[in-house]
PyMOL CGO cylinders between C-alpha atoms (Angstrom):
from pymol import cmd
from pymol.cgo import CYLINDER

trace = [
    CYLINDER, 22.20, -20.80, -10.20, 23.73, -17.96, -12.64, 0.3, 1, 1, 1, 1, 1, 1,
    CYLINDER, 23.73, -17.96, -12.64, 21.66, -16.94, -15.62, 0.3, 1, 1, 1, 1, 1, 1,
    CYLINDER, 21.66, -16.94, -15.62, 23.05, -15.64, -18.82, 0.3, 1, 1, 1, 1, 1, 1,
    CYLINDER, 23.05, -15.64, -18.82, 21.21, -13.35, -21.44, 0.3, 1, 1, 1, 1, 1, 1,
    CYLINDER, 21.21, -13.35, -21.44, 22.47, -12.82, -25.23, 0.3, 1, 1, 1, 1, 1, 1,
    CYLINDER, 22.47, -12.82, -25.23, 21.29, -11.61, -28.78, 0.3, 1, 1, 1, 1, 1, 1,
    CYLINDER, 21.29, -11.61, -28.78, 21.49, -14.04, -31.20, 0.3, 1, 1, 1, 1, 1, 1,
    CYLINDER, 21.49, -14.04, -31.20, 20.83, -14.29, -35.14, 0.3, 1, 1, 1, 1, 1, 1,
    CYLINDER, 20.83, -14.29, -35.14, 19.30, -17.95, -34.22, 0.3, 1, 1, 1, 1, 1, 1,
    CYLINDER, 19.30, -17.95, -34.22, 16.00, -17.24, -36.01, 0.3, 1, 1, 1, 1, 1, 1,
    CYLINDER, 16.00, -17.24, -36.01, 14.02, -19.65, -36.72, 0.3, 1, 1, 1, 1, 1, 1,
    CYLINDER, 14.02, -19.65, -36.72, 13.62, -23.50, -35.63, 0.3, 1, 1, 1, 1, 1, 1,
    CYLINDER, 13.62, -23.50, -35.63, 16.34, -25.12, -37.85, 0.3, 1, 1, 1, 1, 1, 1,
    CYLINDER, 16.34, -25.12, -37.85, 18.48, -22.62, -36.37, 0.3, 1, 1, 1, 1, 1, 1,
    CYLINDER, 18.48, -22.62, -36.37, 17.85, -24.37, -32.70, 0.3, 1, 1, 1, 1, 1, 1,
    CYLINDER, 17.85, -24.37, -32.70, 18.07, -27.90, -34.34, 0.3, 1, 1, 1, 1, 1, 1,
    CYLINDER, 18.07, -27.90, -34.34, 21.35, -26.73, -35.44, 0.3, 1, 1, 1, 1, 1, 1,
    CYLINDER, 21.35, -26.73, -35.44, 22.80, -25.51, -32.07, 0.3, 1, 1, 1, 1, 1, 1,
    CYLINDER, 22.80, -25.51, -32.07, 20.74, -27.86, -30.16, 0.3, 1, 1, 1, 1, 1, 1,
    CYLINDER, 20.74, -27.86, -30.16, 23.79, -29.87, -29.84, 0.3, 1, 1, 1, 1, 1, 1,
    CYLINDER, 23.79, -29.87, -29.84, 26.46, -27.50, -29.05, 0.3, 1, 1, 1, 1, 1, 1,
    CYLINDER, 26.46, -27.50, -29.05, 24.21, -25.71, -26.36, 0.3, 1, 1, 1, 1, 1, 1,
    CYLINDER, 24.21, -25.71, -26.36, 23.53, -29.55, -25.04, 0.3, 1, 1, 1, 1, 1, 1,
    CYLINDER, 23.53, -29.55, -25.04, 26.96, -30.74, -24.80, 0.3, 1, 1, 1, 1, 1, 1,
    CYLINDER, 26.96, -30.74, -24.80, 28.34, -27.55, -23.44, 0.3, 1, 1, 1, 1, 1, 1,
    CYLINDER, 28.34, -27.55, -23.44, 29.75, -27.88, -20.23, 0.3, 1, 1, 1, 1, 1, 1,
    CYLINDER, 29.75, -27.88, -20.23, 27.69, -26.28, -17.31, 0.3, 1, 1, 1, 1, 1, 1,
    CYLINDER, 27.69, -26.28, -17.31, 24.43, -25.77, -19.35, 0.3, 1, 1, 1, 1, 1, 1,
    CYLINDER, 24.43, -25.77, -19.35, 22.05, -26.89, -16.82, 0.3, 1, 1, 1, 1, 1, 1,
    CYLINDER, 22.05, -26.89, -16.82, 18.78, -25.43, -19.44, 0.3, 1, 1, 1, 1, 1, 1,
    CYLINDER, 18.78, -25.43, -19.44, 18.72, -23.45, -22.17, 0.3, 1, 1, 1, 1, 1, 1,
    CYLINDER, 18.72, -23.45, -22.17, 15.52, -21.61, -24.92, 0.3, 1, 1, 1, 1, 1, 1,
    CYLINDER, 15.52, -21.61, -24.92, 15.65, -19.12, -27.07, 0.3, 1, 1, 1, 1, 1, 1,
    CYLINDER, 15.65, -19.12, -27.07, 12.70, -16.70, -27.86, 0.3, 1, 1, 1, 1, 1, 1,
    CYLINDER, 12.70, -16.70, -27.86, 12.46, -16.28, -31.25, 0.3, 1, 1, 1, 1, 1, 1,
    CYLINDER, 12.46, -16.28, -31.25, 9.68, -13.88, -31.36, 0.3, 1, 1, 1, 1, 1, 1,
    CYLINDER, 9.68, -13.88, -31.36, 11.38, -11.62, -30.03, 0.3, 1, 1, 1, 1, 1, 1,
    CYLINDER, 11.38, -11.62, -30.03, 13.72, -9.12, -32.54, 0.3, 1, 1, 1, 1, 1, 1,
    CYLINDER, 13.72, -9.12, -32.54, 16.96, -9.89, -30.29, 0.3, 1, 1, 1, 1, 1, 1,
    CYLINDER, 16.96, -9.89, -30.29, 16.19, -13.52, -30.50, 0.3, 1, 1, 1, 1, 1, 1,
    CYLINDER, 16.19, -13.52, -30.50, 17.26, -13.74, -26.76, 0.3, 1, 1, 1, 1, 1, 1,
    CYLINDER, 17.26, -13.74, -26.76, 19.13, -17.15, -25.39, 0.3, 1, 1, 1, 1, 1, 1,
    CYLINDER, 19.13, -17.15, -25.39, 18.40, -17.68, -22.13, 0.3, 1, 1, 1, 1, 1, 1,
    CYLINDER, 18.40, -17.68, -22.13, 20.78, -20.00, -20.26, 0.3, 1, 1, 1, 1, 1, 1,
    CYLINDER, 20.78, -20.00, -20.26, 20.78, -21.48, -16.78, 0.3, 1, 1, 1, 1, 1, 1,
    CYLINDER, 20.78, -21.48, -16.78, 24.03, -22.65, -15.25, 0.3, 1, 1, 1, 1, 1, 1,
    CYLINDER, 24.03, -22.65, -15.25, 25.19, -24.14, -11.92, 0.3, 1, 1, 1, 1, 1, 1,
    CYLINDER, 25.19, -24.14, -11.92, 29.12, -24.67, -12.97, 0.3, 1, 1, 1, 1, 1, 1,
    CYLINDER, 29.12, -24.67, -12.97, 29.88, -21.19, -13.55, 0.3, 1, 1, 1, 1, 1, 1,
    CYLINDER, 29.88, -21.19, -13.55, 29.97, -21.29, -17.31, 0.3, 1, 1, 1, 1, 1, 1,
    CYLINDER, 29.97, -21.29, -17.31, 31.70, -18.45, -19.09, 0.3, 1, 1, 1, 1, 1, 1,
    CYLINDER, 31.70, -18.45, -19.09, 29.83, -16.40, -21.31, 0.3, 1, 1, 1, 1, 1, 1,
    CYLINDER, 29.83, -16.40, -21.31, 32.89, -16.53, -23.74, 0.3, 1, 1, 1, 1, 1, 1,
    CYLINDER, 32.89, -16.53, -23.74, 32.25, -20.15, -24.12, 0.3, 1, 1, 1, 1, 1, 1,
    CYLINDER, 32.25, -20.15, -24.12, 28.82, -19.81, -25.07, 0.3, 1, 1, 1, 1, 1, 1,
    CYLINDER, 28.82, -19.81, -25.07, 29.96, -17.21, -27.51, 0.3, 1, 1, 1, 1, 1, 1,
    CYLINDER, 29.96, -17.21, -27.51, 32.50, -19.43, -29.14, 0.3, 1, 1, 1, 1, 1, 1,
    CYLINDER, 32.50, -19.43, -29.14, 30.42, -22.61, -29.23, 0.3, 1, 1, 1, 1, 1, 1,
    CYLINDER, 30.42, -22.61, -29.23, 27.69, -20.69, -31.04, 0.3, 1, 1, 1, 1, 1, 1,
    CYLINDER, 27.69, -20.69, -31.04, 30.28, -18.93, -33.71, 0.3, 1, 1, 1, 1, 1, 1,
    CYLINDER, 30.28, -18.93, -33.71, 31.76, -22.28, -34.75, 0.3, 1, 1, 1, 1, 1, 1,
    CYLINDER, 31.76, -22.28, -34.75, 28.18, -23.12, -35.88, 0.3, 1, 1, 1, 1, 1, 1,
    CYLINDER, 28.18, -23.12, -35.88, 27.98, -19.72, -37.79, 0.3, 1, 1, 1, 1, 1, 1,
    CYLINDER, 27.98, -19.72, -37.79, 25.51, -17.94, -35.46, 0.3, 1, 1, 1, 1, 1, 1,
    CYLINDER, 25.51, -17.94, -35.46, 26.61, -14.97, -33.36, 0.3, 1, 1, 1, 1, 1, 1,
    CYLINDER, 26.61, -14.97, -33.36, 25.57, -14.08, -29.73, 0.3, 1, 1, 1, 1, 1, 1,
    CYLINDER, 25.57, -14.08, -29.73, 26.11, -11.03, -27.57, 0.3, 1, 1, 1, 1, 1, 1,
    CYLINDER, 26.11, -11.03, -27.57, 25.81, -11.03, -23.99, 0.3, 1, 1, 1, 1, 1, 1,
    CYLINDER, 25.81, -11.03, -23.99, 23.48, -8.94, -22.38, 0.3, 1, 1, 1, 1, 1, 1,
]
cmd.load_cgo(trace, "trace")
């Protein structure tokens, strides 16, 4: 199991409703959350089928949000 950190600019919860279906549908997301009490509004996801950071990046910029890896 890999785990991958990034800052995100998903604030609030409409912002998960609205990537709740990306991050679901992405390949290799085994669980995902997002702390939005934090400032860097961290997304935490867990993956098994070695899921590419870039993908995650992508998925979440065609919705309009951005994410950095950390």
């Amino acid at each position: 199991m890999e785990t991958l950190k990034f800052k995100t600019t998903i604030k609030c919860g409409g912002c998960i409703a609205a990537v709740t279906p990306v991050l679901d549908n992405l390949e290799g997301v085994d669980k995902w959350e997002v702390d939005t009490t934090t400032p860097e509004k961290v997304l935490t996801i867990e993956t098994t089928e070695g899921l590419e950071a870039n993908q995650v990046v992508t998925a979440l910029k065609a919705k309009g949000y951005q994410a950095d890896l950390i």
